[in-house]
N, C-alpha and C positions, 0 to 999 in steps of 0.2 A: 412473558418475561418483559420487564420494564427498560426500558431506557440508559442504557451506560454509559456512553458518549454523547456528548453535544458540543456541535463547533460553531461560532454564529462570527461570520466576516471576518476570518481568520485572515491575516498579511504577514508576509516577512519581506522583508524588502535587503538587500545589501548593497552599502554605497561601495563603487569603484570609478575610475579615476574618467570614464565615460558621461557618470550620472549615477541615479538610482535605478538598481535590478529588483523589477518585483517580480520573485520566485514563486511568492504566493500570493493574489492578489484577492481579498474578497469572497475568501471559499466558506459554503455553511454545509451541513448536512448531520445529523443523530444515527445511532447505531444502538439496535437494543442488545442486551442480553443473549449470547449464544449465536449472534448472527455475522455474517465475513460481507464487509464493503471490500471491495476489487476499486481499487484507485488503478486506472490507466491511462498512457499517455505516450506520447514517442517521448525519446531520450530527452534530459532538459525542462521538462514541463515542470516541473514542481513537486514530484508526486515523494521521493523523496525527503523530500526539504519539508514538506506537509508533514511528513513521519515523524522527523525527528522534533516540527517544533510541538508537534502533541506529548510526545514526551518530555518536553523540555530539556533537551539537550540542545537545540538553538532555542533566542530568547524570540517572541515573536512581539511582531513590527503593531501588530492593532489586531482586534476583537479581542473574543473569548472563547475560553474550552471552557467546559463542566463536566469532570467523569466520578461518575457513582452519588451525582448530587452536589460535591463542591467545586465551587470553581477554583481553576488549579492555575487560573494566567498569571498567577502577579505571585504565587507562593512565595514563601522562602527555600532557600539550602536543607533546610532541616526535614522541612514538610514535602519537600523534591524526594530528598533520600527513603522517607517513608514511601513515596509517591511508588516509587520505584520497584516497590515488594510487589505491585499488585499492575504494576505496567514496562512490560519488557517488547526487548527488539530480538528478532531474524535478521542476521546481515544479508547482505547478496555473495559477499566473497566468504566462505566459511577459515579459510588460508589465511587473509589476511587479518580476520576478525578475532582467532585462536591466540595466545602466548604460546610459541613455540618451543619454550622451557618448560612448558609442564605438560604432561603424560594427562591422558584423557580421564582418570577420574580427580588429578588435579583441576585443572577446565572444568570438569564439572559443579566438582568442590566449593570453588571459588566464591561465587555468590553467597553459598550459605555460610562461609567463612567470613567472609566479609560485614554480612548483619551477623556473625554469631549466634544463631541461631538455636546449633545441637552441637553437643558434647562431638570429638572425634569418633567412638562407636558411631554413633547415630549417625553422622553427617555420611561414614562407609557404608551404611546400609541403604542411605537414601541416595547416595551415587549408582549403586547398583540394581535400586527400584529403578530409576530412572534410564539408565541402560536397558534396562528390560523395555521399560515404555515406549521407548525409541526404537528396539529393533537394534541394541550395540550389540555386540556379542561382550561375553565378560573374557575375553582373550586378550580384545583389545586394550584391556584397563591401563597398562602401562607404556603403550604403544605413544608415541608422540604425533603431534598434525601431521610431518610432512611423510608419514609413513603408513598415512592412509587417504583411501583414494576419497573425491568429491563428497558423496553421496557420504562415507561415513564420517568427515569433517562437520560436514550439514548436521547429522545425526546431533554432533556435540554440542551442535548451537543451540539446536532445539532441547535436549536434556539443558543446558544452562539458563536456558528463557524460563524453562519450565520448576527450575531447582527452588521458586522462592512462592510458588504456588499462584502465579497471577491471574487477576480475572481476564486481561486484555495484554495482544500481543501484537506487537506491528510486523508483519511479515515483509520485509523491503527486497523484494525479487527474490525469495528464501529459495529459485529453480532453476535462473535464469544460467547460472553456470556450470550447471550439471546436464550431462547427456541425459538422450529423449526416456527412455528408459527408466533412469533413475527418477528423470522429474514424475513421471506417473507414481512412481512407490513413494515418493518424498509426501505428491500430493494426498493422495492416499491415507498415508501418515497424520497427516495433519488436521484433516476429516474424522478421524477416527480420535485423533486427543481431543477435538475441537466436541465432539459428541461426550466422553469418557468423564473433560475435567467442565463441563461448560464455558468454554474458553470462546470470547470475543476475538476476531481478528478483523482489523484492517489489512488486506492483502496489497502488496503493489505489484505492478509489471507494464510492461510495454506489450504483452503479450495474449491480446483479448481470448482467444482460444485457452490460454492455462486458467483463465478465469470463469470458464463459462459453470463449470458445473462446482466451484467451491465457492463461489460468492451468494448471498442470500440478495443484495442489488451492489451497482457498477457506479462509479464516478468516472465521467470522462474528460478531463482537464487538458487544457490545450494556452501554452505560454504562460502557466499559474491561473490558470481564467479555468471556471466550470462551464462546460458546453452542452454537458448532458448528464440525468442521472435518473435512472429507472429502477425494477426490478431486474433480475439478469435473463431470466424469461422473457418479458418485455422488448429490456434492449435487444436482446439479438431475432426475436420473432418481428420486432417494429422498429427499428432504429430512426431518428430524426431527424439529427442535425446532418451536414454533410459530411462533417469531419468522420463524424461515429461510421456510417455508411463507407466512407473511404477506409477506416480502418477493419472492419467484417469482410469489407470486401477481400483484403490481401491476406487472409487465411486462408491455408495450402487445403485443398479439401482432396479424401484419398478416395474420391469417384474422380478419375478421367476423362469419361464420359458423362459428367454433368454440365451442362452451361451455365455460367455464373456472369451476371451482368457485372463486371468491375468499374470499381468507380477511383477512376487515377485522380491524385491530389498535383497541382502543378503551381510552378512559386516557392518563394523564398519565402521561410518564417518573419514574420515581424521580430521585431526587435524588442525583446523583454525590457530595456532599458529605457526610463524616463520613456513608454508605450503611451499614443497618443489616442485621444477620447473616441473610440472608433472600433468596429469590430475586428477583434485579432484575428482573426481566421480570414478576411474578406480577400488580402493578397492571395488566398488560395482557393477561394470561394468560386466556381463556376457560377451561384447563383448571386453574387453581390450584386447590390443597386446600391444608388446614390446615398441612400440612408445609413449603409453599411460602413461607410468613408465620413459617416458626421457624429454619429454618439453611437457608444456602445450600448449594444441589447439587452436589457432585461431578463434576469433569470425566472421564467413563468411555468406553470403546469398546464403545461399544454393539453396530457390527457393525466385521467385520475393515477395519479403516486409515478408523472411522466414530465420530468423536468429539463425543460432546455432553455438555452440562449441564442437565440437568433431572431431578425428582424424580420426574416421570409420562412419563417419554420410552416406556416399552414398552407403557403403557397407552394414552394418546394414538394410538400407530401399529398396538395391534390394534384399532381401533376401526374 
């Protein structure tokens, strides 16, 4: 499979009355064909703000995207709308994301009503393939949002991601507000369309464990800044940087009886705004030196298709 995605020094920046916030500061990385990048990060980081400006629903601050071969950063309205058949979003709140005037094959509808796509027969029959695919029941067809529980809210997002046949989908925490239970079947779910329709996903979350076994590799972003990026085998058999390590480490493991070295992060985040030339992470950094407080680090491949930024990364992991 070739190549679908491509991001090179992506920024968004937004002015407020502070200075300038760079949400996104400088992020690259490619994604091919049928494969799920897991963007992670604590609350804030960017990961987000990443999502949407790949879709162009914010306009971004500096680089380029390329997906399916054209570059899509400077389009038009027209060429956006087109853009849009073949790249959709997963909300994180499925409640808030719905019209809660229309009844679930409304919602679903919606999309293909909007490009006009199929005749009314057709567009019913493709509501209720799509209920199928998701696991709706067809009981629910007239049932409105707030009359169903999380898990089958989600369901409808994912039937409407899915209503316009895209090749790429940004999944923005598509688990994060649904009980532990439901996120397993959602995840699940999404593995199984991701196989079915060969569906690209950039996945997001704060949550390295929901990502470990649906991502093909991991982006680890810290204040809009890349800190790390591997395969997801890799990352969590090798982790590098310390951020990465501090966050594995605070994964609840269900052995009791294991020892797990943790690795607590201590300090206040730097300050996304007008951020000075210097390693973001170092106010938290147990291993900083003086170099870390004068220019920011270099994103390098440390080990083969094993990407980080840090000034003491080979130091740190022969210790």
């Amino acid at each position: 499979m070739g190549e679908i995605l491509r991001v090179e020094h992506l920024k968004k920046y937004f002015s407020n009355p502070s200075g300038m916030l760079h949400a996104v500061d400088d992020v690259s990385f490619s994604i091919n064909e049928g494969e799920t990048l897991g963007v992670v990060g604590e609350s804030g980081c960017g990961k987000s703000t990443l999502g949407r400006v790949i879709l162009r629903l914010l306009e971004p601050t500096g680089g380029r995207m390329i997906f399916d071969g054209k570059d899509i950063t400077e389009i038009g309205k027209k060429e956006i709308r087109e853009l849009r058949r073949h790249m959709q979003i997963i909300f994180q709140d499925p409640y808030s994301s719905l019209n809660p005037r229309l009844c679930v094959t409304e919602l679903i509808a919606d999309p293909i009503k909007t490009y006009r796509l199929m005749d009314s027969a057709q567009r019913q029959k493709r509501v209720y393939e799509l209920m199928d695919m998701v696991g709706l029941a067809r009981r629910f067809s007239f049932s409105y949002p707030h009359e169903l529980d999380g898990g089958r809210r989600q369901r409808i997002g994912v039937a409407r991601a899915l209503s316009l046949e895209p090749k790429f989908i940004v999944c923005d925490e598509p688990v994060s507000a649904l009980d532990v239970s439901i996120q397993a079947q959602m995840l699940n779910l999404l593995q199984d369309l991701q196989v079915q329709q060969g569906l690209t996903y950039i996945f997001i979350t704060h949550d390295l464990s929901v990502v470990k076994h649906i991502s093909t590799d991991i982006l680890v972003l810290y204040i809009g800044t890349m800190v790390e990026k591997s395969s997801a085998r890799e990352l969590f058999k090798t982790p590098l940087h310390p951020y990465t390590k501090g966050l594995l480490s605070a994964i609840p493991t269900p052995n009791v009886n294991r020892e797990r070295k943790r690795v607590e992060l201590h300090g206040e985040l730097s300050s996304p705004v007008d951020p000075k030339d210097e390693c973001r992470f170092a106010a938290r950094c147990r291993y900083a030196s003086e170099i870390c407080r004068e220019r920011a680090p270099e994103y390098e491949e440390v080990l083969p298709g094993h990407f980080v930024t840090c000034h003491n990364v080979r130091q740190i992991n022969s210790m």
